[in-house]
C-alpha positions, 0 to 999 in steps of 0.5 A: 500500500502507499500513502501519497502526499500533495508534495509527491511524498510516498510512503509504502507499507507492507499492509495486515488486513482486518476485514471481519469483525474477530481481526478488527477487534483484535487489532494490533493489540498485544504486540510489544513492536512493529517494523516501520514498514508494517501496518494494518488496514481495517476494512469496513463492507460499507461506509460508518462511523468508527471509533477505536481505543488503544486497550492493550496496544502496546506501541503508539500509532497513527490511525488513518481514517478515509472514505471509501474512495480512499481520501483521508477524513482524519489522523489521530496522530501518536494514540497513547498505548493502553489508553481506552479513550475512544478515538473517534473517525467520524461518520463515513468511514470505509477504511483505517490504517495504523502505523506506527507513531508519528509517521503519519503527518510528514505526509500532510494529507495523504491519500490511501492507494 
């Protein structure tokens, strides 16, 4: 997968897909690290709103939130592990991506592809 930003930047990750209810409830939880070319991609059958929480996510992440044509809605930037505040997406969410903390923003608004 590669997030490209409105500079030309592209970033590619090898991607892990959570695309039933069993994965995307698991998540990235339990896992003491992840390389920085790993994500994870939640997929949703159709557009909603999405919230997540960090209860038992071991490393910080950045989630990605985007639409169904791929465009980004929102980034939660660096989510704290173990916190179980809910992060919310926001209405119209298709697709999440988490990487690890901080590698989203040098992208400033990236698009999923």
């Amino acid at each position: 997968m590669e997030l490209r930003g409105p500079s030309g930047s592209v970033s590619r990750f090898h991607v892990e897909v959570a695309d039933d209810g069993a994965e995307r409830s698991r998540g990235l939880m339990f896992r003491d690290s992840m390389a920085k070319s790993v994500s994870m991609l939640f997929v949703y059958d159709e557009p909603q709103h999405a919230t997540f929480w960090m209860k038992n996510t071991l490393i910080p992440l950045d989630m990605i939130f985007a639409d169904e044509t791929g465009t980004v809605t929102r980034v939660h930037a660096k989510a704290k592990p173990q916190d179980v505040t809910l992060i919310d997406g926001g209405e119209g969410v298709r697709f999440v991506l988490e990487i690890n903390g901080g590698l989203a923003y040098p992208l400033a608004s990236p698009k999923v592809r």
